[in-house]
N, CA, C and O of each residue as an XYZ file, in Angstrom:
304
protein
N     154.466     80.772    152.494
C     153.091     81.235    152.578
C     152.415     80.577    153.775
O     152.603     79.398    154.076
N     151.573     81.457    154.475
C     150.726     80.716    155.440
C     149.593     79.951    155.163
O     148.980     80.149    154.114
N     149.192     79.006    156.052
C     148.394     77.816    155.899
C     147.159     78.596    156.340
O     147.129     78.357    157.548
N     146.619     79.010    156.197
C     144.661     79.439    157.020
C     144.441     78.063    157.610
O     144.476     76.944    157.099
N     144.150     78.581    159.123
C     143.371     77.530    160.037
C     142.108     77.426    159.539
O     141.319     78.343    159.314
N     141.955     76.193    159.371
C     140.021     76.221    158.505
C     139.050     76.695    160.149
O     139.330     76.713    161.348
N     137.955     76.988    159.386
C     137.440     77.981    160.205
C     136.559     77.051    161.473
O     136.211     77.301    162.627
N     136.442     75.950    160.613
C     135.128     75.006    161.478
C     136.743     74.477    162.672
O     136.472     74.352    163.866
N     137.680     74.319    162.401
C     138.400     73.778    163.619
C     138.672     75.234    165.123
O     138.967     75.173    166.316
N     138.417     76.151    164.331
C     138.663     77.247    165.294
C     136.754     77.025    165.820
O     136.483     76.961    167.019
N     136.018     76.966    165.112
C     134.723     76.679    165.935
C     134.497     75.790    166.956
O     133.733     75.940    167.909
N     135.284     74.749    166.674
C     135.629     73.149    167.585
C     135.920     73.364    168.277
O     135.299     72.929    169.247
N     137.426     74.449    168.625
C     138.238     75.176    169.402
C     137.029     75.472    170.200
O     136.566     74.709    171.047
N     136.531     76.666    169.867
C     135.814     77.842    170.780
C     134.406     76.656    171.315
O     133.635     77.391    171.932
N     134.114     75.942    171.315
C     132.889     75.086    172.160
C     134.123     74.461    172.900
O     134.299     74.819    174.065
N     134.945     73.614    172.372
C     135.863     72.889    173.650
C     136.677     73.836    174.989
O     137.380     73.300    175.847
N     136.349     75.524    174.906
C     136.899     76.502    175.316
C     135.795     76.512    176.353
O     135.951     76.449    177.573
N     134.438     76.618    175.557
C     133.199     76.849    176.408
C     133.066     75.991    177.321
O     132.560     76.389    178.370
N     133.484     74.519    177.210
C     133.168     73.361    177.775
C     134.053     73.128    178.990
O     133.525     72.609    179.974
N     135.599     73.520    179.039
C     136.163     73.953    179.647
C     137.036     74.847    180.758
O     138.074     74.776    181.416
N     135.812     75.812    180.497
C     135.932     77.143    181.293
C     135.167     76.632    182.223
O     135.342     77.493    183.085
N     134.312     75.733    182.788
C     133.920     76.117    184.180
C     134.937     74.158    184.873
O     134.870     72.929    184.882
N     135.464     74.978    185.159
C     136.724     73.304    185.638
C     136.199     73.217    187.187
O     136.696     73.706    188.201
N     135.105     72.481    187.028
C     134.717     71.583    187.950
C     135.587     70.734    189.109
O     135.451     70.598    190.325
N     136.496     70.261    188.174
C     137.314     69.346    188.731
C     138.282     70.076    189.929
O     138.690     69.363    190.846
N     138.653     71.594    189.886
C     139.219     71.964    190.464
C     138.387     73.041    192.020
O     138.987     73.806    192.776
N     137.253     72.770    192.023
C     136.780     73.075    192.503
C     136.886     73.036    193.985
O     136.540     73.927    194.761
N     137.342     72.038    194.235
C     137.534     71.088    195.629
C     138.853     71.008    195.834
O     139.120     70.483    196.915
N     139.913     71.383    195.101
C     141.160     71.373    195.581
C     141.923     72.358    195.938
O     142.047     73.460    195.402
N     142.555     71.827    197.088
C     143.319     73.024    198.276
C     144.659     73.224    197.560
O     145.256     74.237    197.925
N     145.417     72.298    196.385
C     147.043     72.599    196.441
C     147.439     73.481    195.622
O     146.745     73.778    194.650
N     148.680     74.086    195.876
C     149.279     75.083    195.473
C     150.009     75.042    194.720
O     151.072     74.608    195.162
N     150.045     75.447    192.997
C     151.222     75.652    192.625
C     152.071     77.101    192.376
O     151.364     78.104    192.281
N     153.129     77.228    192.297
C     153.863     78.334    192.246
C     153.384     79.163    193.317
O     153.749     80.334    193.210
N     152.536     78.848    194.511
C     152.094     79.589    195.462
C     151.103     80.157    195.418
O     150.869     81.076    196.203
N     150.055     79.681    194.280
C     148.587     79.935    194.332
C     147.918     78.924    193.902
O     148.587     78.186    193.178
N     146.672     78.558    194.099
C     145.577     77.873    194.420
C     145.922     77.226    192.673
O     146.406     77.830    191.715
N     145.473     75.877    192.779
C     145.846     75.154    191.294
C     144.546     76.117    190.662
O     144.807     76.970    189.813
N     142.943     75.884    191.210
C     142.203     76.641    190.518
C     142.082     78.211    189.088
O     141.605     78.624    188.031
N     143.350     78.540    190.764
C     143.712     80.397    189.846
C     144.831     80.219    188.708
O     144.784     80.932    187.706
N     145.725     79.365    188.858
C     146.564     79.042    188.083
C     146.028     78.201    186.422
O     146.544     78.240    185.305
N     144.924     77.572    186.889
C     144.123     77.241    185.575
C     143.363     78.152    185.004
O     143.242     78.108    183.780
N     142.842     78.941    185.592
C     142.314     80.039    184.610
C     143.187     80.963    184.221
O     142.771     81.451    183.170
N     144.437     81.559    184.629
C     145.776     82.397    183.946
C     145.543     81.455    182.983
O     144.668     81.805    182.191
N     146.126     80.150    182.734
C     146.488     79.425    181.823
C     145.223     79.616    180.554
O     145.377     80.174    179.467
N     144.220     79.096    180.980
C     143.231     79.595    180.472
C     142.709     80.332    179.964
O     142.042     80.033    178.973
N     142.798     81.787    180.484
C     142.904     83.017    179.905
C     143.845     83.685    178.892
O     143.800     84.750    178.277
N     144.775     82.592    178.952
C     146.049     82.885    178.135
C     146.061     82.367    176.556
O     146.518     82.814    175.504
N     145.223     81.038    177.005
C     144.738     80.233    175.510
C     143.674     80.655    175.018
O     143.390     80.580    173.823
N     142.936     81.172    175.947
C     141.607     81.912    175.426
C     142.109     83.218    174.620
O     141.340     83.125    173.663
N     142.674     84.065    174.427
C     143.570     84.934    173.848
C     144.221     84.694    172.863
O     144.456     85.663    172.141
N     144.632     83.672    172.547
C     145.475     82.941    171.420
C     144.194     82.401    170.853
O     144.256     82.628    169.644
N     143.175     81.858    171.106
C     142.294     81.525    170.531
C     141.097     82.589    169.460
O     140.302     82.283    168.572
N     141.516     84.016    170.148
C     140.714     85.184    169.859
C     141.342     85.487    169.000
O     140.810     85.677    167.907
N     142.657     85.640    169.173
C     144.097     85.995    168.003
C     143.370     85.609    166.694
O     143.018     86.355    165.780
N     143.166     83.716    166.863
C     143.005     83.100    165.586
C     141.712     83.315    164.835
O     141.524     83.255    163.620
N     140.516     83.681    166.199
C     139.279     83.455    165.239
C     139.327     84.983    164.825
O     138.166     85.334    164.611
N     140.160     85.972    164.639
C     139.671     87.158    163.906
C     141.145     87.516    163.117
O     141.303     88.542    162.456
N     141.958     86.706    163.270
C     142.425     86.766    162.061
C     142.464     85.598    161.077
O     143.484     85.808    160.421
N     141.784     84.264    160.542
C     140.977     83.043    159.926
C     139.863     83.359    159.641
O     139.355     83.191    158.533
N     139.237     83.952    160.779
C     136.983     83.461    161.016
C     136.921     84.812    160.641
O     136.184     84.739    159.658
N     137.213     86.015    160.776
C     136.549     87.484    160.810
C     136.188     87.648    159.185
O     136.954     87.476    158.237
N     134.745     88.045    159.165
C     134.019     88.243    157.656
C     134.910     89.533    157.270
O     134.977     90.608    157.866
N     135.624     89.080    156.008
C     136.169     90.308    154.979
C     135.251     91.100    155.062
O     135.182     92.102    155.774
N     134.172     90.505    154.019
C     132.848     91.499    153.927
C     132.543     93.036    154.875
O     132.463     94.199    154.483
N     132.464     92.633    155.804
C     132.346     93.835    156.806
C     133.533     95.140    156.374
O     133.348     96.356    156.330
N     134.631     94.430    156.124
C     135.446     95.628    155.991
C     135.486     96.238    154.771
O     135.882     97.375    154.514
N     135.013     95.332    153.975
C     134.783     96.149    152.394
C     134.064     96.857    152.253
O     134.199     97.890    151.597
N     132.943     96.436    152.927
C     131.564     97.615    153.110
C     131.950     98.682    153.351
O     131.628     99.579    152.571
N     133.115     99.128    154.978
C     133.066     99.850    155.797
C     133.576    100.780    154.640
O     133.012    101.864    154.490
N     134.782    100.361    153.676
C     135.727    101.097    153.112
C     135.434    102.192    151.937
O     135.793    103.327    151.625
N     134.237    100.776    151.304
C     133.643    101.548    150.307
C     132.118    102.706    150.426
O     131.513    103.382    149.594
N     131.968    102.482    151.816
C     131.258    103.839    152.336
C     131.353    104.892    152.312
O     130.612    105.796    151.925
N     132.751    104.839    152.938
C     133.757    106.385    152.856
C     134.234    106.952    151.948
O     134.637    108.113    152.006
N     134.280    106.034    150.686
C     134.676    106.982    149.387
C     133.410    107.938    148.500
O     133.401    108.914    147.750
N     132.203    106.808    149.220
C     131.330    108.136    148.373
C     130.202    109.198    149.433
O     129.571    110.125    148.926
């Protein structure tokens, strides 16, 4: 059986995501890995965890509720 990620650590997640997306640090640097700018290479990476992160908060965080509503609309 699967474990549910509790929801407040996927919230923790998504501010340390927010806090992280503007990488300062790379701002000023010229080197290259794999033949592009470290900058562009941190946001692929980035964009990649940000995605895995979306994965989790809507399948853990997404309100049931909403879909029960939707379901039991359509039957009457």
């Amino acid at each position: 059986m699967k474990r549910p990620v509790p929801r407040w650590a996927l919230y923790v997640a998504l501010a340390v995501f927010y806090v992280l997306h503007n990488d300062l640090w790379f701002w000023n640097d010229a080197r290259l890995v794999i033949g592009l700018p470290v900058g562009l290479v941190y946001h692929i990476g980035f964009a990649v965890a940000a995605s895995i992160l979306m994965i989790l908060l809507v399948t853990y965080a997404w309100p049931h509720h909403i879909e029960v509503d939707d379901e039991t609309e359509g039957e009457s």
